[in-house]
N, C-alpha and C positions, 0 to 999 in steps of 0.2 A: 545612549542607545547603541547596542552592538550592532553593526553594520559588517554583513562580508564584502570585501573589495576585492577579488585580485588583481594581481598582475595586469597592466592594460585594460581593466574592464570598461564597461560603459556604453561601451559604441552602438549596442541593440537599443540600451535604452535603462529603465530602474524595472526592478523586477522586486516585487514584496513575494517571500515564501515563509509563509506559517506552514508553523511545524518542523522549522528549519534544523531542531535541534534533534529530530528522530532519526529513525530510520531511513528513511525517503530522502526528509531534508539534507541530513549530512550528505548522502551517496549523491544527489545533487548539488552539493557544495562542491563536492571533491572532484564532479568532472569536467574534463578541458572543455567542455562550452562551458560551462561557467561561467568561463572568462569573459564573454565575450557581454555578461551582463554587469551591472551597479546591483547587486543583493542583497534586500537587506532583511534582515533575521531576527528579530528582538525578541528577545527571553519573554516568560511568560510570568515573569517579577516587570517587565517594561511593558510588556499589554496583553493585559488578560482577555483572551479572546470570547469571554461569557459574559463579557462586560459590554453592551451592546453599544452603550452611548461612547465610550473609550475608544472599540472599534471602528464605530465612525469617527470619532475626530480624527485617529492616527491615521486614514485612509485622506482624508480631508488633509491633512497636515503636508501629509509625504508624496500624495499624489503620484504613486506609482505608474508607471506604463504598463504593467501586466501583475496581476495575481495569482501565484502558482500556489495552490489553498490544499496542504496535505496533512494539516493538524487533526488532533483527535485524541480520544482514547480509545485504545488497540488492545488485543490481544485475545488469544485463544480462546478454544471450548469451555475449558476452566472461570476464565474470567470472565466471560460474557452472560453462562450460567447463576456467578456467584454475583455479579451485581446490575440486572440486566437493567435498571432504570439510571444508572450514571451513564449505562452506553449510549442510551435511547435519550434521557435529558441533556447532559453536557454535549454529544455530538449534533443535535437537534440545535441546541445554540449557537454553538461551534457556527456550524454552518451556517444558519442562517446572516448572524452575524458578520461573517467576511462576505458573504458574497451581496447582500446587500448595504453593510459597507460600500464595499467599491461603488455597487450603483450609484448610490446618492453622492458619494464623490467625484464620478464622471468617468472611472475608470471604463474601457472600452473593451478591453479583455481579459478573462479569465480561464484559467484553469481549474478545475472541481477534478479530483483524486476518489472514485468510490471506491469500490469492491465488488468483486462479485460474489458475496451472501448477498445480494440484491437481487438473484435470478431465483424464480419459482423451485422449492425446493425438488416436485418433480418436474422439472424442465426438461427438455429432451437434450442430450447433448449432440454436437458443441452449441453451447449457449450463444443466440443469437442476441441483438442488441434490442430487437422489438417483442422480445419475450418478457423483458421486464414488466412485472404491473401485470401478468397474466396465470397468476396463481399463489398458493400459499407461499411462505417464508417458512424455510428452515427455520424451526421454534431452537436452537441453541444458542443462533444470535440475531433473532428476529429484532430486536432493541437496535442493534450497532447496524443492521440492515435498515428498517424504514428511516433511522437518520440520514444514512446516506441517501436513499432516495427522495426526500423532501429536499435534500441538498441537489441534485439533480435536475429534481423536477422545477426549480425554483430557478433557476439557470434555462433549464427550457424555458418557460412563461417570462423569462424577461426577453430571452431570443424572440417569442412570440410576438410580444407587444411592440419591440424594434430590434427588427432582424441587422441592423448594423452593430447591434453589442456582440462579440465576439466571446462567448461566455461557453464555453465547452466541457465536458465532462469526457475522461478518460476513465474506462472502469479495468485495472489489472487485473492478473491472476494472482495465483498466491504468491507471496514472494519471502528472500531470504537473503541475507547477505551481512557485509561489515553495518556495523553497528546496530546490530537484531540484538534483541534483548533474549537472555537465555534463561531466565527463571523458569522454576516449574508451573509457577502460576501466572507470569504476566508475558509469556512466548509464544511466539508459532510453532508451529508444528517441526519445521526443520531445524531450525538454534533450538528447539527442545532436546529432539533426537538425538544432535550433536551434545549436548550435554550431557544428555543421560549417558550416551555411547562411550563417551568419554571417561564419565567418575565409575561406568562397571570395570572400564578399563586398567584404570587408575589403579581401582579394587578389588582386582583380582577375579570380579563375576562372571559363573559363567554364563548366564542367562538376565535377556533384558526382555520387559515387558510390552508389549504394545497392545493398545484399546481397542477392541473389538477384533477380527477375524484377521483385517490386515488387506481385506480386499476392495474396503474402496479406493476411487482412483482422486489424485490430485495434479495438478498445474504446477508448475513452478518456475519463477522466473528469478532469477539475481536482480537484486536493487538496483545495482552500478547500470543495468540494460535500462530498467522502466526508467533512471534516471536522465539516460540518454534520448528514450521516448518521451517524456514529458520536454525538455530544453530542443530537441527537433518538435516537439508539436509549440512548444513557444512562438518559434520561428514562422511556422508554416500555418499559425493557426484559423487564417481564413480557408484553409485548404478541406480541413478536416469536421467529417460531421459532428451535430448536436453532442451524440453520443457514441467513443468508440473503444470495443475491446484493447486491451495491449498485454499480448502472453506471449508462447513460444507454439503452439497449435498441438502441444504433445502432452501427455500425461500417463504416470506411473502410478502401481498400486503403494498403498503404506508400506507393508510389506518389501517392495522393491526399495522404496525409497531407506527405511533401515537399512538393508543390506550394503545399499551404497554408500552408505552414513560410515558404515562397521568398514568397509573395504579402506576408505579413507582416510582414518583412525587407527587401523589395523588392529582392531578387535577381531576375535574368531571365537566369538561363543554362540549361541541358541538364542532364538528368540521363544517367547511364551503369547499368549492371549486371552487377556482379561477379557471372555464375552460379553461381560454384565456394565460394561463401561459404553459409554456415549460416542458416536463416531461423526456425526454431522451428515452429510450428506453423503450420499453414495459418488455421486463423480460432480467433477466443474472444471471442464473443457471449456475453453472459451474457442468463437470461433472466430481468427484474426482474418477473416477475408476484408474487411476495411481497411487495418492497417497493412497487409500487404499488398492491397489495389493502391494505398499511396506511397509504397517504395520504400517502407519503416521494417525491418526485424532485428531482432536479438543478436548479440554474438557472443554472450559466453556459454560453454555447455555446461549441462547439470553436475559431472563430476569435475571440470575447473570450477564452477562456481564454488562448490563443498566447499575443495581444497582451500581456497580464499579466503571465506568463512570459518572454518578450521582455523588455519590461521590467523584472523584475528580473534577468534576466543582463546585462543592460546597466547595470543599478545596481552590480549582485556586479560587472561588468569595472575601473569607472571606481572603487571603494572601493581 
């Protein structure tokens, strides 16, 4: 079993994080609180998290101190469109899986990782945390959305039944950073951008495309932060409610966010707009008044985060 250890770890206690090998999980691996846990990480060739009965034994086995539960399958407008019932069956399992796992093994606290495509698609922004459950879903990834909320809510009702289990959901905003996957089919929105922005550049183009008008708005936070807000809510997590946002309380149009893609890049061509393309929601603000009533925010800005990101797809190009 791959096990992450650093330097000195231990002294909080064992920390099991699925999904250790994504997005989340690596920028979780890589920060100096880290250290301060025993992590352990195991391929999903070492435990297949669909595998219900597997899941509990290795919960039973290892007896973790805490669950930091960020696995899944992810990815864009694209891919949630083209296969919306892997989103909505494998995350459905997913989740269920780990998080009652742990129960049955005794584990006391948990971390649940949603999204928010879990807020009403006309929500009023900024998205409050008890708006959830109070209206339609976004139909582009309504699938990867009621997953996560059955994940959620499933974590509530064990809080319910005994409010000593420490079982908490934090729902991010959008996010982007090192090790974001940059295909055109299996990315977010920002390692999109930056790829695209990148090969017009490459090649000479002067004009790069964006999906619909360019004016709805998005969230965006650097991984390396939310990594920081989940290993501080580890710490603190009797502190923090049921359920709580973690963004930066600001958001930019597409449109802006290209630009700052292209500024960072040092592309200088035109944008275009395909209006016949699919855009998701109009805005998803989150509103951080919990997390900043318990003394938690971000500190990279949106144009050092880029640069970061930039850089390592240029590291991932040249490997």
């Amino acid at each position: 079993m791959t096990v992450c250890v650093p330097q000195g770890a231990g002294q909080r206690g064992k920390m099991l994080l699925t999904g250790g090998r994504g997005m989340v999980g690596r920028n979780i691996r890589e920060h100096p609180l880290a250290q301060e846990w025993h992590i352990l990480v195991p391929t999903s060739d070492e435990l297949d998290l669909t595998d219900a009965a597997a899941t509990a034994d290795y919960m039973r086995d290892e007896q973790p101190d805490i669950v930091v539960h960020s696995a899944g399958q992810v990815g864009g407008i694209q891919a949630n469109m083209a296969d919306p019932v892997a989103f909505l069956d494998r995350n459905v399992a997913i989740g269920r899986n780990v998080i009652m796992g742990a129960h049955g093994a005794g584990v006391t606290r948990l971390i649940n990782l949603a999204s928010t495509c879990i807020y009403p698609r006309e929500a009023p922004n900024p998205l409050r945390e008890d708006m959830i459950l109070t209206g339609p879903l976004e139909p582009t990834n309504e699938g990867y959305a009621l997953a996560k909320i059955v994940a959620l809510r499933l974590c509530q009702y064990i809080r319910q039944q005994t409010p000593t289990l420490m079982y908490k959901t934090l729902v991010p905003c959008n996010l982007y950073g090192r090790h974001d996957k940059f295909g055109a089919h299996n990315s977010h929105m920002l390692p999109a951008v930056i790829a695209k922005i990148h090969a017009a550049r490459e090649a000479g183009d002067s004009t790069v495309e964006i999906w619909g008008d360019g004016s709805a708005r998005r969230e965006f936070m650097y991984a390396g932060d939310l990594a920081a807000a989940v290993l501080w809510a580890a710490i603190n997590i009797e502190a923090i409610p049921d359920v709580m946002n973690i963004g930066v309380g600001k958001d930019y149009t597409i449109n802006e966010y290209y630009q700052a893609v292209a500024d960072v890049i040092g592309w200088t061509g035109a944008f275009t707009h395909d209006l016949s393309k699919p855009v998701g929601m109009q805005r998803k603000l989150c509103d951080i008044s919990r997390q900043t009533a318990l003394g938690w925010a971000p500190q990279i800005d949106l144009r050092d985060g880029m640069a970061l990101t930039y850089q390592f797809f240029l590291e991932r190009q040249s490997s």
